[in-house]
C-alpha positions in Angstrom: 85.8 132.5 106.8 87.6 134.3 104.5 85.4 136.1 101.4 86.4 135.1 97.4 87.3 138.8 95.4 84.5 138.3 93.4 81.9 138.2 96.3 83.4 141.2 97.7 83.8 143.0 93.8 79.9 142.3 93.9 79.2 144.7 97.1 80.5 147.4 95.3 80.0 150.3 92.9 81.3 148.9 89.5 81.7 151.0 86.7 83.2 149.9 83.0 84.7 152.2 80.1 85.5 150.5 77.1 86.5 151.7 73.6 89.9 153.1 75.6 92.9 152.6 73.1 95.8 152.4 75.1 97.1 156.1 74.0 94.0 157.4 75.5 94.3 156.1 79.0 96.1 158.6 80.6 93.1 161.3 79.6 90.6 159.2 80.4 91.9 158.4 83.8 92.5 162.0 84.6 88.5 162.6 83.9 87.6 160.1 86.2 89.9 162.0 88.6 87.8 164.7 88.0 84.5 164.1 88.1 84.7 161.2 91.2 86.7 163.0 93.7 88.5 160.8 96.0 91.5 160.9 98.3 93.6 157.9 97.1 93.0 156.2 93.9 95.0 152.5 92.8 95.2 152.0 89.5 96.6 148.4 88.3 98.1 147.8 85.2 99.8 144.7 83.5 103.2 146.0 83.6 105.4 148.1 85.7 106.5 150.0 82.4 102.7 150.3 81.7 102.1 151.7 84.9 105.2 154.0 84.9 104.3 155.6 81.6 100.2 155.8 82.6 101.4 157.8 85.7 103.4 159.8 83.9 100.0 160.4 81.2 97.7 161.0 83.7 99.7 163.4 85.8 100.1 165.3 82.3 96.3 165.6 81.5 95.4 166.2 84.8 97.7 169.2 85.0 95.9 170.3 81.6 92.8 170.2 82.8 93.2 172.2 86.0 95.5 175.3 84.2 93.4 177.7 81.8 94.3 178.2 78.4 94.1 181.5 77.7 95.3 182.9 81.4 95.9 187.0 79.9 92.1 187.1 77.9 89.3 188.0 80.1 88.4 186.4 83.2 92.1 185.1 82.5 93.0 186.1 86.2 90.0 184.6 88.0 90.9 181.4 86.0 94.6 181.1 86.8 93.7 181.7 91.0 91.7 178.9 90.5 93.8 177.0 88.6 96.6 178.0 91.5 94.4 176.8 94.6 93.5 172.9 92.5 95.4 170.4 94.2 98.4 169.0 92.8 98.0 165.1 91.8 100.4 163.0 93.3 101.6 160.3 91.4 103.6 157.4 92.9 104.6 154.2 91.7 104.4 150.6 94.0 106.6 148.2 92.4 107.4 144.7 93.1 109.8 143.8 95.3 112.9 141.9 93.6 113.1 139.6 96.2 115.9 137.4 94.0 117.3 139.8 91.8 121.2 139.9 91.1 121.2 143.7 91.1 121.4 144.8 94.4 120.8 148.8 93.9 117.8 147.7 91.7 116.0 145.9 94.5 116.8 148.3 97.1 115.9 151.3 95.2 112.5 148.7 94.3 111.7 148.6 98.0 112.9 151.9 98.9 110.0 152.9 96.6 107.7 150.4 98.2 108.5 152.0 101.6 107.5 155.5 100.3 104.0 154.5 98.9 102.9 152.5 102.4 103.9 156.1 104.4 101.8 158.1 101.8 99.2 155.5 102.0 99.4 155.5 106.5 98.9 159.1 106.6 95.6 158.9 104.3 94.3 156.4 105.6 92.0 158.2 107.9 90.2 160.1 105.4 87.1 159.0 104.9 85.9 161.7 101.7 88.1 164.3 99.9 88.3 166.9 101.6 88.6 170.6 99.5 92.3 171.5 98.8 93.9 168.2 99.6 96.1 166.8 96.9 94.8 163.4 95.4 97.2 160.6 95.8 97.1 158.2 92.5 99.2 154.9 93.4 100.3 153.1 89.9 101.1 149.2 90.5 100.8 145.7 88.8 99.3 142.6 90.1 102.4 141.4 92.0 103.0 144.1 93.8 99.5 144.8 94.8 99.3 140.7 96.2 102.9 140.8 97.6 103.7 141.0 101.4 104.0 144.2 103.1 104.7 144.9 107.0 101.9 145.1 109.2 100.7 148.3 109.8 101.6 148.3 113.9 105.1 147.5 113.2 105.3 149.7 110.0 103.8 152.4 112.5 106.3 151.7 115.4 109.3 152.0 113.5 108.5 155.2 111.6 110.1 158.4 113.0 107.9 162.0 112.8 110.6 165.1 113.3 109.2 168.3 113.8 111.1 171.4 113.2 111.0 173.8 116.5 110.3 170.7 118.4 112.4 168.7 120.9 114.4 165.7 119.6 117.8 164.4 121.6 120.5 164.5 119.5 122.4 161.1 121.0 118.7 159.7 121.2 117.8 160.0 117.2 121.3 158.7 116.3 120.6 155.3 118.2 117.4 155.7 116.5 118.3 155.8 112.9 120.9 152.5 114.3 118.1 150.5 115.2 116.1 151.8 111.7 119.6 149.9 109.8 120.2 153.2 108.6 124.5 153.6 107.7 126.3 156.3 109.3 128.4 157.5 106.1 131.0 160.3 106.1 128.9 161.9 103.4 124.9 160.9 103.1 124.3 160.3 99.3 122.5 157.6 99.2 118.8 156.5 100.9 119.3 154.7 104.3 122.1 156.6 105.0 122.9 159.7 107.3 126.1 162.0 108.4 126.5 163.7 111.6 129.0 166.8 111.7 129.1 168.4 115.0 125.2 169.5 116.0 124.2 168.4 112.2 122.6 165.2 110.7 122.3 164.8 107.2 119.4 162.2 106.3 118.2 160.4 103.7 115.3 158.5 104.5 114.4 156.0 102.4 110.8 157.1 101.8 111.6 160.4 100.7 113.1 161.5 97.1 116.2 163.6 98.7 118.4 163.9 101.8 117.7 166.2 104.4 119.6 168.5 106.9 118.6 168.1 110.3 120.3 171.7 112.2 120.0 171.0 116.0 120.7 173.4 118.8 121.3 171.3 122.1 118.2 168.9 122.0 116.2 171.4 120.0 116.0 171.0 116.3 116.3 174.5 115.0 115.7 173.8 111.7 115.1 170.9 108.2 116.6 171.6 105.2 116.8 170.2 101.7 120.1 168.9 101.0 121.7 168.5 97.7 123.4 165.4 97.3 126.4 166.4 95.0 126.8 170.0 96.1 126.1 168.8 99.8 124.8 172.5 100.0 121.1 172.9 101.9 118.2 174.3 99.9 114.4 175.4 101.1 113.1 174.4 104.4 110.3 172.2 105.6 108.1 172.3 108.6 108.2 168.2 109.2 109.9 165.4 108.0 109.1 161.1 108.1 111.1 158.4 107.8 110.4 154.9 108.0 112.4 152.1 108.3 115.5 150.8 106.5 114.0 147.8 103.6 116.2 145.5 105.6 114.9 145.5 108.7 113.0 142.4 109.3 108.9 143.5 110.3 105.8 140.7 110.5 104.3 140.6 107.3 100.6 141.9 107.4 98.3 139.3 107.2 95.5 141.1 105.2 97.9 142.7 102.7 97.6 145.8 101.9 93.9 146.8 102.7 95.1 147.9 106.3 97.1 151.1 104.6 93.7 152.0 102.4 91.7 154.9 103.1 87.7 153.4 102.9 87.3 156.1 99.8 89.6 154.3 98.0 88.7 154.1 94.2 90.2 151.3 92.6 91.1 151.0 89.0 92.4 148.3 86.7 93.4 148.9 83.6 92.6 145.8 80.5 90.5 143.5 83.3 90.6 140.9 81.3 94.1 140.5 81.3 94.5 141.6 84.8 92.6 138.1 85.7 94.9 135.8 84.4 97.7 137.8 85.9 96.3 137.7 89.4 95.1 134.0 89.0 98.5 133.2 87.6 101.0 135.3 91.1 98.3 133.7 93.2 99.4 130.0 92.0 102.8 130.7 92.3 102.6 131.8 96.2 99.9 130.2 98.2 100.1 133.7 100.5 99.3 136.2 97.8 95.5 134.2 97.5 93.7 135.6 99.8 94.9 138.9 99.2 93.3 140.7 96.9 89.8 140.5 98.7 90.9 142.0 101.9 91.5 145.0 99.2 88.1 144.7 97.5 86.4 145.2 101.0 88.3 148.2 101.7 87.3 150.1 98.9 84.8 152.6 97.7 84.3 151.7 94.4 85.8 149.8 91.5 86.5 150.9 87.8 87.7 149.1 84.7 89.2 151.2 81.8 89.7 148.8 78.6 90.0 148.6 74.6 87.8 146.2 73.8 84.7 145.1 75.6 86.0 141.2 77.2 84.5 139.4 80.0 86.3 139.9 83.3 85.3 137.8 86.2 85.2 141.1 88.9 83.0 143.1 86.4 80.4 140.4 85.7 77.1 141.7 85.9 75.2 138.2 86.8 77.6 138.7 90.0 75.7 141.2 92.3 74.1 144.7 90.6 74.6 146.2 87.1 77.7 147.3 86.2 77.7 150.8 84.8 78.6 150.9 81.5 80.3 153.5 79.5 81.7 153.7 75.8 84.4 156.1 74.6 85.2 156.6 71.5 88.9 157.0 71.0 91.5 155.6 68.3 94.9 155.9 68.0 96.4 158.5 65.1 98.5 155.4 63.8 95.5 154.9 61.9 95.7 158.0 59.6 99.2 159.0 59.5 101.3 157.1 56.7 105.0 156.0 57.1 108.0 155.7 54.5 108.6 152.3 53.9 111.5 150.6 54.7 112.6 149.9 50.6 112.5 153.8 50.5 116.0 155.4 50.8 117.5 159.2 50.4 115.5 161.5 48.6 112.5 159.4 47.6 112.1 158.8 51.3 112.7 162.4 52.2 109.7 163.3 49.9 107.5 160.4 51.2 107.7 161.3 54.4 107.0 165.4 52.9 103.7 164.2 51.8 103.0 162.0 54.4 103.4 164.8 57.2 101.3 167.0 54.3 98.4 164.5 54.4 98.3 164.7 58.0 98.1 168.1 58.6 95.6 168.7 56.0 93.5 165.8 58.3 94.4 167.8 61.6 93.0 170.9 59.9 89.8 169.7 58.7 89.0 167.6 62.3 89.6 171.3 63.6 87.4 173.1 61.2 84.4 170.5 62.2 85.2 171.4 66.1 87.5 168.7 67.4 89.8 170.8 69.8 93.5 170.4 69.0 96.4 169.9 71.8 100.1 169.0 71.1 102.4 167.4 73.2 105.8 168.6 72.8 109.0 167.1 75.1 111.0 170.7 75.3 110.9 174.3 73.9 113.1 173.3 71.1 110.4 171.0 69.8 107.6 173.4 70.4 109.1 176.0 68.2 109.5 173.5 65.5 106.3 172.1 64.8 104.9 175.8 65.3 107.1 176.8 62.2 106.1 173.6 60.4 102.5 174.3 61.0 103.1 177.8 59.8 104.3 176.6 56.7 101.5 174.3 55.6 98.8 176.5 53.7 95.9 174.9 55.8 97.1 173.9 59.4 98.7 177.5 59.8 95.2 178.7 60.9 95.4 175.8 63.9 95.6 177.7 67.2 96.7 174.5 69.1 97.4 174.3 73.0 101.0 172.7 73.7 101.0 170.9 76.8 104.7 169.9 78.0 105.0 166.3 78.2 106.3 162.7 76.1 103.4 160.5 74.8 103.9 157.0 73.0 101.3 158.3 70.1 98.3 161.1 69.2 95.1 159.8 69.6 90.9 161.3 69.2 89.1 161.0 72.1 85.2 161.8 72.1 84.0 160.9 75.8 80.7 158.6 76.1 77.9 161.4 77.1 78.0 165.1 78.2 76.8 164.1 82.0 80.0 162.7 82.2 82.3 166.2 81.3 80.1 168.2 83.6 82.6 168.5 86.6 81.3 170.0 90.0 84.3 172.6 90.0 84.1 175.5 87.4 87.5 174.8 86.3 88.3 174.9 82.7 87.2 171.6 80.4 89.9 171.3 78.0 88.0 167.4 76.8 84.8 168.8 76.4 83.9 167.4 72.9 86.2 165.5 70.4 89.8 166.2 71.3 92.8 165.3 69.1 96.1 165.0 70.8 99.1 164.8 68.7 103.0 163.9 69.4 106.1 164.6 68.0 105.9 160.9 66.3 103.1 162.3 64.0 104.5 165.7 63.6 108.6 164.4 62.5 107.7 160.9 61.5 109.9 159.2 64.3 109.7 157.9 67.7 112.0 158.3 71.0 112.5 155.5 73.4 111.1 157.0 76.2 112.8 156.9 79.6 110.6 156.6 82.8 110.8 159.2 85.0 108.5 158.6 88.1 111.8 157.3 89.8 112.7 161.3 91.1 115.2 160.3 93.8 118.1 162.2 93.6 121.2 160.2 93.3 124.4 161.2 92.6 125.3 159.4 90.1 121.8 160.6 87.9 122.5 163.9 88.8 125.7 164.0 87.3 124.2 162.1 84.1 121.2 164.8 83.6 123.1 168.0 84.2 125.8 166.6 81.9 124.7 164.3 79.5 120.6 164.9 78.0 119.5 161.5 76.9 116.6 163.1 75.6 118.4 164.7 72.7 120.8 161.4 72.3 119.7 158.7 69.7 122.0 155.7 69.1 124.3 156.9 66.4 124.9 160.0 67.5 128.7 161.5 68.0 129.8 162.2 71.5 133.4 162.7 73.1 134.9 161.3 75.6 137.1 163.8 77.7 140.1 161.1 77.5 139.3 159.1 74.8 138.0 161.3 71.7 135.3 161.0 69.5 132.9 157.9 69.4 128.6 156.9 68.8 126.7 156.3 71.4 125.5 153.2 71.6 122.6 153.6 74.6 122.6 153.3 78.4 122.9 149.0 79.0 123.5 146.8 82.1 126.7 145.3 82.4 127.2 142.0 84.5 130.3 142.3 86.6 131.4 140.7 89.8 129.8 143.2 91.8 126.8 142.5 90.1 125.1 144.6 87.3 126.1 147.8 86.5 124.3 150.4 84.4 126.9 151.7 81.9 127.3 153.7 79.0 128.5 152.1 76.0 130.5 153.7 73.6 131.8 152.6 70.2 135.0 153.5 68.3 136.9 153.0 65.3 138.0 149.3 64.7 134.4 148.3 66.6 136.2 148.8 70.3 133.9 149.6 72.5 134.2 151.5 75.9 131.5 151.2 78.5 131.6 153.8 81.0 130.2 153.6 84.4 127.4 155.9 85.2 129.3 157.8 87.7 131.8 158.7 85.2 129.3 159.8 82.7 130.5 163.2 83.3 133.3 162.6 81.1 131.0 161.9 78.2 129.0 164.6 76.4 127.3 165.3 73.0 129.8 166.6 70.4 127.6 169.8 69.3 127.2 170.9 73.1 131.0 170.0 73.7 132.1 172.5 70.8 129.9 175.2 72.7 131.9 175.0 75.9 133.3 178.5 77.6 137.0 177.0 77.5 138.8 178.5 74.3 141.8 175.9 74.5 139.0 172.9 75.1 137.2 174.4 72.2 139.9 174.0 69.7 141.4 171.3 71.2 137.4 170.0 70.5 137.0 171.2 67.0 139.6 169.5 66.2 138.5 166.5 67.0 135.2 167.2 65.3 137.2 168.4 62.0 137.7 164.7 61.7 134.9 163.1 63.0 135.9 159.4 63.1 135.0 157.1 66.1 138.0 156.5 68.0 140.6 159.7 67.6 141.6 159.0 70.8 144.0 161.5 73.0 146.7 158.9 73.5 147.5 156.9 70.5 148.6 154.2 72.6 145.0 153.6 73.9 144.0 151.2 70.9 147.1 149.0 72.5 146.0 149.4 76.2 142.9 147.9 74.9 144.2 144.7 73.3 144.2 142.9 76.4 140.4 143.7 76.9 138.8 142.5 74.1 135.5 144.9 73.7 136.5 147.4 75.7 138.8 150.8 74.9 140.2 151.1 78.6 139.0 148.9 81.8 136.7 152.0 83.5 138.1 153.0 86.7 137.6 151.5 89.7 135.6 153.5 92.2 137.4 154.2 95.4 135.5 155.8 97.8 133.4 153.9 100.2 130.5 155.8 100.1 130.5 155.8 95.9 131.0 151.8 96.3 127.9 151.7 99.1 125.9 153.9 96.5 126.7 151.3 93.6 125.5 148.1 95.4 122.4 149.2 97.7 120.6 152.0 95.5 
């Protein structure tokens, strides 16, 4: 007889922490890290963006709270070895599976990413308490995913491949292997699933790892595993061991408890706004009669179970008529939207200018005197560049240049003042720095300059070689839309963003591009190399590309194009400067339509 989620929520430790504002999260998930030490931890949020950027948040305050902040003072050096020996946190993200999307690379990468959290989650499984110097693991998800089908742990087990450097492992034998895995033997291995053998060397890229490998054998003895670059090709540091699991596509019975099997029994589970989290799992369950019954399976694996949520709402796993007391705890946190004032839109040129002046003035005077009554002051700053600016900025204002803020290296959506519930709770058993221990004001670069980024998830680190190409060559982080770039063939034109295309192969991330007359030119990602900003273009080492560059930037007008016949090349195409090339080789075209 199977057990309803809220019976089995009611057998176990339940903790609540309202007054969160959604800013805050991250922080407040990193002290829980902290002070409940645990070897896995699954946090569920509504949304996979939500649980992207909260990965992303918590791996940021985590890494603040474990690194001292004044390393060369004394006791500086005792701090930073014990900053040095704290565990890393590791921070994946288990997705849904896009069982019917159009987009094939989407829903393979989506499963490759599934397929990496269940072998993280197999080899912790056995842990039964945290042991000392073992890196947390903190999987991010949504309600889908957590209810969705996932292969049963025997056959998950069976088809996953150990290698062992030093050990024995028959070259003929491991090929046929990685066949029956539906991994594709490719001339060059770029893409996950895929490998290369050249003579007594395999290059791998298994589809649970975030990079290729290079597997150097020696007769049957594997002499060596390398990291392999997937656009230079060239090998990089070694590793002791490597695992692999099995291609997305091979076919494996479904588990019939869900995911519980792969938990480790000192699970902590999380969810994030419970409220909301019921309808959502009330609402998946309707739509597939299998995803019902499992989300108790779960609840009985567990340890413990926390809520972290704005507002104090009823939420049927956290009711306290079902089983003990739940533990309740209120932060006090709010979001610096509150107190920082923004130019209106009727504003424009100079009167905005000084609005936003004073604005930035008011807020800084604020910041000052929440410093003066104690509240400890940390900035969060994208890049160097950034971090130098506000430091001058704050330099110039007569009462925030006596601020001696921490700058922690990171994006967050907005500042935010956190004071946590009761001192019992910052008391951690480590004697690790406490950078929370009273009020703490964390500020961004959207209170500091007034604006706001779009901000790009990043907990996606497989290297591709496509994405490689676009970071070394093209920083999206410095690109807003409007901004002048030049294409290599085409001349000078705005950005216009990174968008999905829908072509016959499917969709296709491209970069569009807009010139003069409105034409606009989207670019394939793996052409994006031919696309950079126009201020880093005019800093090139080429002299001739340097002129033949300023010139272009002398007379800055979208669409000064190399060949003045390209406007007529166009005319067949309406909305498009040149039809992007075709890509050619096989391997390129296998990378475009599976990852």
């Amino acid at each position: 007889m199977s057990v309803s989620p809220i019976t089995a929520a009611a057998a176990l430790p339940r903790a609540k922490h309202t007054g969160v504002c959604p800013a805050a999260r991250g922080a407040v998930l990193a002290r829980l890290l902290a002070r409940h030490p645990a070897p896995v931890w699954l946090v569920v949020a509504d949304t996979l963006k939500a649980a992207e950027q909260l990965a992303e948040d918590t791996a940021l305050f985590h890494a603040a709270a474990s690194t001292p902040e004044e390393p060369s003072k004394a006791k500086g050096k005792r701090a930073a070895a014990r900053a040095s020996d704290a565990p890393a946190l590791e921070t994946l993200v288990f997705p849904e599976a896009l069982t019917d999307s159009r987009d094939m690379s989407e829903a393979f990468v989506a499963s490759a990413d599934r397929q990496t959290v269940l072998s993280r989650l197999r080899a912790t499984r056995n842990i039964a308490a945290s042991p000392e110097n073992v890196p947390p693991l903190v999987v991010f998800t949504t309600p889908p995913a957590l209810l969705q089908r996932v292969p049963a742990l025997e056959d998950y087990a069976a088809n996953e491949l150990t290698l062992v450097k030093g050990g024995t492992h028959p070259f003929q034998a491991l090929v046929e292997k990685l066949r029956s895995l539906d991994y594709d033997s490719e001339a060059v291995c770029e893409a996950p699933g895929t490998y290369a053998v050249r003579g007594g060397i395999i290059d791998l890229y298994p589809v649970n790892a975030s990079q290729p490998y290079r597997l150097d054998f020696f007769g049957d003895e594997l002499e060596d595993i390398r990291e392999l670059d997937p656009v230079t090709q060239r090998s990089g540091a070694s590793v002791d061991k490597l695992t692999l699991a099995a291609s997305p596509s091979l076919a494996l019975a479904p588990s019939l408890s869900g995911l519980a099997p792969y938990l480790s029994p000192a699970t902590r589970l999380v969810f994030v706004e419970p409220s909301a989290l019921d309808e959502a799992f009330s609402l998946f369950a309707r739509e597939n009669a299998s995803a019902a019954t499992a989300l108790a399976p779960i609840l009985d694996r567990v340890a413990a179970l926390d809520a972290i949520a704005d507002l104090d709402e009823a939420a049927a796993l956290f009711d306290s008529e079902n089983g003990p007391p739940v533990e309740e705890l209120t932060w006090d946190t709010e979001s610096l939207a509150h107190h920082r004032r923004y130019p209106t839109d009727d504003l424009i040129a100079q009167e905005r200018l000084a609005a936003e002046e004073q604005s930035r003035h008011d807020f800084l005077s604020l910041l000052a005197r929440w410093h003066a009554d104690g509240a400890r002051i940390l900035i969060v700053a994208p890049k160097e560049s950034e971090e130098k600016r506000i430091q001058e900025i704050l330099a110039a204002h007569p009462a925030a240049k006596k601020l001696r803020p921490r700058f922690l290296r990171g994006q967050l959506n907005e500042g935010f003042r956190l004071t946590p519930p009761r001192a019992s709770l910052l008391q951690a058993s480590d004697p690790r720095p406490q950078p929370y221990a009273l009020t703490t004001v964390v500020v961004t670069e959207t209170e500091i300059f007034g604006r706001q980024r779009a901000r790009r998830a990043r907990t996606g680190r497989r290297a591709v070689v496509h994405r490689a190409q676009v970071d070394q060559l093209l920083d999206f982080a410095d690109l807003v839309e409007g901004d002048f770039v030049v294409h290599l063939q085409h001349g000078v034109a705005l950005y216009r963003g990174i968008t999905k295309l829908d072509t016959r192969d499917g969709l296709r991330e491209v970069i569009s591009l807009e010139f003069d007359e409105s034409v606009t030119l989207h670019v394939p990602l793996p052409e994006a190399h031919l696309t950079q900003p126009l201020r880093r273009a005019l800093q090139g080492p080429s002299a001739a590309r340097q002129d033949r560059l300023r010139s272009l930037a002398e007379d800055p007008r979208p669409g000064r194009a190399r060949h003045p016949r390209s406007r007529r090349r166009a005319a067949p195409h309406p909305g498009r400067a040149r039809r992007p090339a075709r890509l050619r080789l096989p391997a390129r075209r296998r990378l475009a339509t599976r990852v």
